[in-house]
N, C-alpha and C positions, 0 to 999 in steps of 0.2 A: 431446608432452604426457604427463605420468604419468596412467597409470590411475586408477581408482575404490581399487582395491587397493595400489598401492603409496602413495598419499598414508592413507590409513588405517591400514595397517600402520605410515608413519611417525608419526601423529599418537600413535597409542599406544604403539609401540617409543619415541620421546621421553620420555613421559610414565612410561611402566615404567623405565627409567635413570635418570632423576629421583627421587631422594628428594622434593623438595621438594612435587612434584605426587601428590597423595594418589588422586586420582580424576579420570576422563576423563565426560563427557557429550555427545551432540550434540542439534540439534534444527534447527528450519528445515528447507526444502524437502526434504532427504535420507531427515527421517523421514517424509515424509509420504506414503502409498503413491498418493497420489490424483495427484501430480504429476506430468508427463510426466518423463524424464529425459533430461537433455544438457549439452553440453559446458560449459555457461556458470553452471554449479550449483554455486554455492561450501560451502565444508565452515562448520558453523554449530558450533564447537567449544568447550566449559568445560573448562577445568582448573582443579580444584579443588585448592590448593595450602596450605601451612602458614604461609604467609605470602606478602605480594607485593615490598613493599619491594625483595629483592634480583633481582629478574624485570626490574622497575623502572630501577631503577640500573644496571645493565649489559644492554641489550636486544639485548647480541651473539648473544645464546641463542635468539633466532628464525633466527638465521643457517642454521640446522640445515635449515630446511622448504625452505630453496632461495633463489633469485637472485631479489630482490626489484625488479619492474619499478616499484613505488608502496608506501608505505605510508599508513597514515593512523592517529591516535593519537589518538581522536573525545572521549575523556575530558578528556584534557590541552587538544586544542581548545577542551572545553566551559570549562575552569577557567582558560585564556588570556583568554574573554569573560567571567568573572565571576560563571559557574556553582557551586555549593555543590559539588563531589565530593570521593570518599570513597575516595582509591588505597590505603587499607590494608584495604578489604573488597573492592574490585574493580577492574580496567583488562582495558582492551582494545586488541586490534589487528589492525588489518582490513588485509589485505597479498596485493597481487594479484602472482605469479611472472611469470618472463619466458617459461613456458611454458605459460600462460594459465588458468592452476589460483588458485581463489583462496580463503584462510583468513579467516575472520572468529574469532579466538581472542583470548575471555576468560579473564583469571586472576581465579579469586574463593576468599576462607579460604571453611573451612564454616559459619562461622555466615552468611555470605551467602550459602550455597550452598541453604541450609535454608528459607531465604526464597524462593527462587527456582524451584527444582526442579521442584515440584509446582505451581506456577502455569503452564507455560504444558504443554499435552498432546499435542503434538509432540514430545517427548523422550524418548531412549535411551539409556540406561546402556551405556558403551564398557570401564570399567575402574571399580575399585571396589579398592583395596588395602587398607581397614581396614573395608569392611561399612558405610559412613559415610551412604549412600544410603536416602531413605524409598521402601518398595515406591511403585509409579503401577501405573497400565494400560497396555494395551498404546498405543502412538503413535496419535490421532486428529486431525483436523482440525474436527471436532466445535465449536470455537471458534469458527471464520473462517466456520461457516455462513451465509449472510443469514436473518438474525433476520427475525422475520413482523413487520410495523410496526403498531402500535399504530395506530387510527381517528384522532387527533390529532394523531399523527406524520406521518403520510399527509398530513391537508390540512395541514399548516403547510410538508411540503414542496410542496404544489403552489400555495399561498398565495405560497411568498418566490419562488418559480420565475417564476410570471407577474407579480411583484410589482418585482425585478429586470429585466425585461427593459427597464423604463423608463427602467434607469441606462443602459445597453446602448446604448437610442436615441439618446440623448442625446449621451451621448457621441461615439456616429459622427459623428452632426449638427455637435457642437462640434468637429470632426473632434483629438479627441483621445484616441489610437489608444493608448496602454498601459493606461487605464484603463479602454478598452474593453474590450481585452483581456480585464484582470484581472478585470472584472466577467462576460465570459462565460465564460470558461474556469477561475477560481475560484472563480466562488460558482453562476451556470446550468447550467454543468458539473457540478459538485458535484449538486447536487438531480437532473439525469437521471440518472448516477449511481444515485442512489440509487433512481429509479423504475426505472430497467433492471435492478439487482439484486433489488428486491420482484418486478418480472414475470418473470426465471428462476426465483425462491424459490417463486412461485404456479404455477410448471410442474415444481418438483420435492419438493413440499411440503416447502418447505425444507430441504432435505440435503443440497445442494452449497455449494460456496465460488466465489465470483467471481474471487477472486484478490488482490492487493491496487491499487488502484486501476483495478477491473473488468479485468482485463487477459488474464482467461478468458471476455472478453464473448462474443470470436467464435465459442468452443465452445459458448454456448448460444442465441446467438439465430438465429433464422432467417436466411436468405441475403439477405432482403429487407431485415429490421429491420437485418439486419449494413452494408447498404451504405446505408441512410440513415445509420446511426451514423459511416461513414466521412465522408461529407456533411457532418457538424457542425464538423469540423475545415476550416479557410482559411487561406492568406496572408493579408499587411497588405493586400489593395483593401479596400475598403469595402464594393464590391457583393460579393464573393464571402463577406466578414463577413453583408454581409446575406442571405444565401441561404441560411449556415451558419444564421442564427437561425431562419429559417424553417425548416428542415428540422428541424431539435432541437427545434421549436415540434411539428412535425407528430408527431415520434419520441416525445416525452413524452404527448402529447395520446392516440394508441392506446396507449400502455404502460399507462398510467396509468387511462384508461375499463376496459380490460382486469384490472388492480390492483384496483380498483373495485366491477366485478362479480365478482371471485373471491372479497374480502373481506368483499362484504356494505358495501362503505363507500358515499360520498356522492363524487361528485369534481363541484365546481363549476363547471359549464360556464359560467357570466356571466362569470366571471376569465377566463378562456383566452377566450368570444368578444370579449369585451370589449376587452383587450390585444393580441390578435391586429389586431385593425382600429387599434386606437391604433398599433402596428409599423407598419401597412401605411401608415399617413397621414402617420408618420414618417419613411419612406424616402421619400416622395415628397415631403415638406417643402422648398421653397428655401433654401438654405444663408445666403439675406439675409433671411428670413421673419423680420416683426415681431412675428407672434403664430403661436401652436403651432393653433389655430384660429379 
Protein backbone atom coordinates (compact mmCIF):
# COMPACT_ATOMS: atom_id res chain seq x y z
CA UNK A 1 0.00 0.00 0.00
CA UNK A 2 1.53 3.61 -0.95
CA UNK A 3 2.35 5.80 1.79
CA UNK A 4 0.94 9.06 3.14
CA UNK A 5 3.94 10.51 1.00
CA UNK A 6 3.99 9.04 -2.13
CA UNK A 7 0.19 9.46 -2.82
CA UNK A 8 0.62 13.38 -2.09
CA UNK A 9 3.53 13.82 -3.82
CA UNK A 10 1.55 12.11 -6.62
CA UNK A 11 -1.53 14.09 -6.38
CA UNK A 12 0.37 17.31 -6.85
CA UNK A 13 3.44 16.06 -9.04
CA UNK A 14 -0.05 15.37 -11.45
CA UNK A 15 -1.34 18.47 -10.88
CA UNK A 16 2.08 20.50 -11.44
CA UNK A 17 2.44 18.64 -15.21
CA UNK A 18 -0.76 19.79 -15.91
CA UNK A 19 -1.30 22.86 -17.42
CA UNK A 20 -4.87 22.46 -17.36
CA UNK A 21 -5.00 22.20 -13.48
CA UNK A 22 -4.28 25.59 -12.06
CA UNK A 23 -4.46 24.83 -8.28
CA UNK A 24 -4.55 21.86 -5.82
CA UNK A 25 -6.83 21.91 -2.36
CA UNK A 26 -7.59 19.11 0.16
CA UNK A 27 -10.05 18.86 3.08
CA UNK A 28 -11.85 16.07 4.84
CA UNK A 29 -10.47 14.07 7.56
CA UNK A 30 -6.66 14.67 6.54
CA UNK A 31 -7.05 18.23 7.37
CA UNK A 32 -8.48 17.81 10.36
CA UNK A 33 -5.82 17.52 13.38
CA UNK A 34 -8.57 16.12 15.72
CA UNK A 35 -8.95 12.77 13.78
CA UNK A 36 -7.31 9.68 14.70
CA UNK A 37 -5.17 8.63 11.63
CA UNK A 38 -5.22 5.22 9.56
CA UNK A 39 -5.21 3.11 6.99
CA UNK A 40 -8.66 3.50 5.74
CA UNK A 41 -8.44 7.75 5.35
CA UNK A 42 -9.04 8.63 1.90
CA UNK A 43 -7.37 11.58 0.17
CA UNK A 44 -10.43 14.46 0.03
CA UNK A 45 -8.89 16.21 -3.09
CA UNK A 46 -9.94 19.73 -5.59
CA UNK A 47 -8.25 20.39 -8.59
CA UNK A 48 -9.05 23.50 -9.68
CA UNK A 49 -8.80 23.50 -13.40
CA UNK A 50 -9.46 25.85 -16.57
CA UNK A 51 -11.84 24.00 -17.65
CA UNK A 52 -13.46 20.44 -17.22
CA UNK A 53 -15.06 19.41 -20.52
CA UNK A 54 -11.77 17.63 -21.65
CA UNK A 55 -10.92 15.90 -17.88
CA UNK A 56 -14.44 14.76 -18.92
CA UNK A 57 -14.28 13.21 -22.28
CA UNK A 58 -11.21 11.29 -21.95
CA UNK A 59 -11.10 10.01 -18.24
CA UNK A 60 -7.91 8.00 -19.21
CA UNK A 61 -5.94 10.64 -17.17
CA UNK A 62 -6.89 9.22 -13.77
CA UNK A 63 -5.23 6.25 -14.97
CA UNK A 64 -2.06 7.94 -13.60
CA UNK A 65 -3.06 7.54 -9.60
CA UNK A 66 -3.06 3.80 -10.07
CA UNK A 67 -5.01 0.31 -10.71
CA UNK A 68 -8.44 1.06 -10.12
CA UNK A 69 -10.26 -1.76 -7.93
CA UNK A 70 -14.03 0.69 -8.21
CA UNK A 71 -14.82 3.77 -9.45
CA UNK A 72 -17.78 5.71 -8.95
CA UNK A 73 -18.86 9.09 -10.99
CA UNK A 74 -21.61 10.29 -8.28
CA UNK A 75 -22.43 13.40 -10.58
CA UNK A 76 -23.23 11.61 -13.67
CA UNK A 77 -25.10 9.17 -11.42
CA UNK A 78 -26.97 12.19 -9.97
CA UNK A 79 -27.80 13.34 -13.84
CA UNK A 80 -28.70 9.54 -14.97
CA UNK A 81 -31.70 10.05 -12.22
CA UNK A 82 -32.65 13.35 -13.30
CA UNK A 83 -30.67 15.70 -11.11
CA UNK A 84 -30.08 19.45 -12.46
CA UNK A 85 -25.82 19.23 -12.65
CA UNK A 86 -23.54 21.38 -13.85
CA UNK A 87 -20.11 19.40 -15.43
CA UNK A 88 -18.79 22.59 -16.91
CA UNK A 89 -18.25 24.07 -13.24
CA UNK A 90 -17.65 20.76 -11.39
CA UNK A 91 -17.29 16.68 -11.49
CA UNK A 92 -16.16 14.31 -9.49
CA UNK A 93 -14.44 11.03 -8.96
CA UNK A 94 -14.40 8.76 -6.11
CA UNK A 95 -11.88 5.79 -7.00
CA UNK A 96 -10.70 3.24 -4.53
CA UNK A 97 -7.00 1.44 -5.82
CA UNK A 98 -6.24 -2.21 -5.77
CA UNK A 99 -3.85 -1.12 -3.00
CA UNK A 100 -6.46 0.10 -0.70
CA UNK A 101 -5.60 3.79 -0.90
CA UNK A 102 -8.55 5.62 -1.94
CA UNK A 103 -9.20 9.37 -3.95
CA UNK A 104 -12.23 11.22 -3.77
CA UNK A 105 -10.99 14.03 -6.58
CA UNK A 106 -13.06 16.84 -7.77
CA UNK A 107 -12.47 19.04 -10.87
CA UNK A 108 -13.92 22.52 -10.47
CA UNK A 109 -13.10 26.02 -12.91
CA UNK A 110 -12.36 28.87 -10.38
CA UNK A 111 -15.30 30.68 -10.56
CA UNK A 112 -16.75 27.38 -8.53
CA UNK A 113 -13.84 27.15 -6.71
CA UNK A 114 -14.49 30.86 -5.36
CA UNK A 115 -17.83 29.65 -4.10
CA UNK A 116 -16.59 26.79 -2.33
CA UNK A 117 -13.22 27.25 -0.81
CA UNK A 118 -14.02 29.38 2.01
CA UNK A 119 -17.21 27.55 3.11
CA UNK A 120 -16.25 24.56 4.39
CA UNK A 121 -12.89 25.13 7.39
CA UNK A 122 -11.25 22.06 7.00
CA UNK A 123 -9.19 23.02 4.05
CA UNK A 124 -5.62 23.37 2.88
CA UNK A 125 -4.12 24.83 0.22
CA UNK A 126 -1.69 22.02 -1.56
CA UNK A 127 -0.70 24.24 -4.80
CA UNK A 128 -1.68 27.45 -5.97
CA UNK A 129 0.08 28.32 -9.57
CA UNK A 130 -1.50 31.74 -10.42
CA UNK A 131 -2.16 33.13 -6.56
CA UNK A 132 -6.00 32.26 -7.41
CA UNK A 133 -6.79 31.12 -3.75
CA UNK A 134 -8.67 33.64 -0.97
CA UNK A 135 -6.38 33.69 2.33
CA UNK A 136 -8.73 31.20 5.21
CA UNK A 137 -7.45 30.14 8.52
CA UNK A 138 -5.67 27.75 9.65
CA UNK A 139 -7.92 23.94 9.24
CA UNK A 140 -10.63 23.75 12.02
CA UNK A 141 -13.31 21.43 12.85
CA UNK A 142 -15.00 24.21 14.58
CA UNK A 143 -18.09 23.33 12.23
CA UNK A 144 -18.98 19.59 12.99
CA UNK A 145 -19.09 20.81 16.87
CA UNK A 146 -22.55 19.66 18.45
CA UNK A 147 -24.14 22.84 18.59
CA UNK A 148 -25.92 23.53 22.15
CA UNK A 149 -29.79 22.92 21.23
CA UNK A 150 -31.94 25.39 21.64
CA UNK A 151 -35.01 24.64 24.85
CA UNK A 152 -37.47 23.87 21.91
CA UNK A 153 -35.28 21.85 20.07
CA UNK A 154 -34.63 19.87 23.12
CA UNK A 155 -38.41 19.00 23.87
CA UNK A 156 -39.49 18.54 20.18
CA UNK A 157 -36.70 15.96 20.21
CA UNK A 158 -37.77 14.13 23.19
CA UNK A 159 -41.72 14.87 22.23
CA UNK A 160 -41.16 12.92 18.46
CA UNK A 161 -38.79 10.38 20.48
CA UNK A 162 -41.44 9.03 22.78
CA UNK A 163 -44.03 10.04 20.26
CA UNK A 164 -42.68 7.35 17.74
CA UNK A 165 -42.22 4.59 19.65
CA UNK A 166 -46.04 4.01 19.19
CA UNK A 167 -45.25 3.29 15.35
CA UNK A 168 -42.51 0.86 16.80
CA UNK A 169 -45.11 -1.13 18.86
CA UNK A 170 -47.29 -1.39 16.53
CA UNK A 171 -45.61 -2.56 14.21
CA UNK A 172 -43.99 -5.55 15.98
CA UNK A 173 -47.58 -6.36 17.08
CA UNK A 174 -48.65 -6.33 13.34
CA UNK A 175 -45.40 -8.36 13.09
CA UNK A 176 -44.40 -6.16 10.14
CA UNK A 177 -40.59 -6.12 10.55
CA UNK A 178 -39.18 -3.31 7.86
CA UNK A 179 -41.24 -0.85 9.10
CA UNK A 180 -40.44 -1.50 12.27
CA UNK A 181 -37.14 -1.34 11.50
CA UNK A 182 -37.27 1.92 9.68
CA UNK A 183 -39.26 3.49 12.30
CA UNK A 184 -36.65 2.62 15.09
CA UNK A 185 -33.51 2.87 13.43
CA UNK A 186 -34.43 6.06 11.17
CA UNK A 187 -36.42 8.13 12.96
CA UNK A 188 -35.86 6.77 17.31
CA UNK A 189 -32.46 6.29 16.37
CA UNK A 190 -32.15 9.67 14.94
CA UNK A 191 -33.55 11.61 18.07
CA UNK A 192 -31.01 9.54 20.66
CA UNK A 193 -28.68 10.49 18.48
CA UNK A 194 -29.19 13.55 18.90
CA UNK A 195 -29.68 13.44 22.85
CA UNK A 196 -26.23 11.48 23.03
CA UNK A 197 -24.51 14.29 21.10
CA UNK A 198 -26.09 17.27 23.49
CA UNK A 199 -24.90 15.01 26.64
CA UNK A 200 -21.15 14.79 25.30
CA UNK A 201 -21.52 18.69 24.20
CA UNK A 202 -22.88 19.28 27.96
CA UNK A 203 -19.54 17.37 29.23
CA UNK A 204 -17.30 19.42 26.75
CA UNK A 205 -19.12 22.68 26.64
CA UNK A 206 -19.41 22.05 23.36
CA UNK A 207 -15.90 21.78 21.54
CA UNK A 208 -15.88 18.44 20.22
CA UNK A 209 -17.31 16.74 17.23
CA UNK A 210 -19.16 13.42 17.26
CA UNK A 211 -18.25 12.44 14.22
CA UNK A 212 -20.55 11.89 11.45
CA UNK A 213 -23.30 9.76 12.46
CA UNK A 214 -22.01 9.72 16.15
CA UNK A 215 -19.42 7.42 15.19
CA UNK A 216 -16.91 8.87 17.87
CA UNK A 217 -19.80 7.94 20.30
CA UNK A 218 -17.50 5.40 21.98
CA UNK A 219 -14.73 8.06 22.60
CA UNK A 220 -16.90 9.99 24.83
CA UNK A 221 -19.24 8.06 26.59
CA UNK A 222 -18.70 6.15 29.57
CA UNK A 223 -18.06 2.37 29.50
CA UNK A 224 -21.48 1.95 30.90
CA UNK A 225 -23.47 4.41 28.67
CA UNK A 226 -21.22 2.75 25.78
CA UNK A 227 -22.66 -0.77 26.39
CA UNK A 228 -26.16 0.16 26.89
CA UNK A 229 -25.75 2.00 23.38
CA UNK A 230 -24.44 -1.26 22.07
CA UNK A 231 -27.76 -2.89 23.51
CA UNK A 232 -30.00 -0.71 21.08
CA UNK A 233 -28.76 -2.37 18.29
CA UNK A 234 -30.83 -6.43 17.37
CA UNK A 235 -31.39 -8.82 14.90
CA UNK A 236 -34.90 -9.57 13.11
CA UNK A 237 -36.51 -11.47 16.62
CA UNK A 238 -38.93 -9.32 17.94
CA UNK A 239 -38.05 -10.08 21.53
CA UNK A 240 -34.46 -9.03 21.20
CA UNK A 241 -36.25 -5.61 18.93
CA UNK A 242 -38.09 -5.39 22.10
CA UNK A 243 -35.30 -5.30 24.52
CA UNK A 244 -33.45 -3.02 22.05
CA UNK A 245 -36.35 -0.40 22.73
CA UNK A 246 -36.15 -0.62 26.15
CA UNK A 247 -32.75 -0.12 26.57
CA UNK A 248 -32.68 3.07 24.07
CA UNK A 249 -35.72 3.91 26.20
CA UNK A 250 -33.64 3.64 29.36
CA UNK A 251 -30.34 5.25 27.45
CA UNK A 252 -32.26 8.45 26.30
CA UNK A 253 -34.24 8.88 29.53
CA UNK A 254 -30.57 9.45 31.69
CA UNK A 255 -29.09 11.31 28.74
CA UNK A 256 -31.51 13.46 28.37
CA UNK A 257 -32.69 14.27 32.46
CA UNK A 258 -28.86 14.79 32.45
CA UNK A 259 -29.23 17.34 29.17
CA UNK A 260 -31.90 18.77 31.23
CA UNK A 261 -30.28 19.85 34.21
CA UNK A 262 -27.17 21.06 32.52
CA UNK A 263 -29.37 23.38 30.35
CA UNK A 264 -31.52 24.74 32.73
CA UNK A 265 -34.42 23.03 30.49
CA UNK A 266 -37.74 21.08 31.35
CA UNK A 267 -37.66 17.30 30.15
CA UNK A 268 -41.22 15.86 30.36
CA UNK A 269 -41.37 13.08 32.48
CA UNK A 270 -45.42 12.12 31.77
CA UNK A 271 -44.19 11.29 27.96
CA UNK A 272 -41.49 8.98 28.82
CA UNK A 273 -43.73 7.41 31.96
CA UNK A 274 -46.61 7.39 30.21
CA UNK A 275 -45.25 5.59 26.72
CA UNK A 276 -42.90 3.58 28.75
CA UNK A 277 -46.01 1.59 30.25
CA UNK A 278 -47.93 1.96 26.84
CA UNK A 279 -44.52 -0.31 25.48
CA UNK A 280 -44.57 -2.49 28.26
CA UNK A 281 -48.74 -3.39 27.75
CA UNK A 282 -47.69 -3.73 24.11
CA UNK A 283 -45.23 -6.41 24.26
CA UNK A 284 -47.38 -8.31 26.26
CA UNK A 285 -50.51 -7.67 23.97
CA UNK A 286 -51.87 -11.19 22.25
CA UNK A 287 -51.10 -11.14 18.66
CA UNK A 288 -55.21 -11.93 18.28
CA UNK A 289 -56.14 -9.18 20.82
CA UNK A 290 -59.39 -7.31 19.72
CA UNK A 291 -58.65 -4.25 21.67
CA UNK A 292 -55.31 -2.43 22.45
CA UNK A 293 -57.06 -2.13 26.10
Amino acid sequence: MRNEQEMMDLIINTAKEDERIRAVYMNGSRTNPNVPKDIFQDYDIVYVVTETASFIEDKNWINIFGDLLMLQEPDKNNKNVGMDMDFERSYGYLMLFTDGNRIDLHIQTKECMMDSYVSDKLTIPLLDKDTCFPSIPDSTDVDYHVKRPTEPMFMSCCNNFWWCQQNVAKSIWRDELPYAKFMFECVIRHHMHEMVSWWIGTRSNFQVSTGKMGKYFKKFLSESYWEMYQETYSDGSYENMWDSVFVTCELFRTLARDVADSLSYIYTVDDDKNMTEYLQHVRKLPSDAKEIY
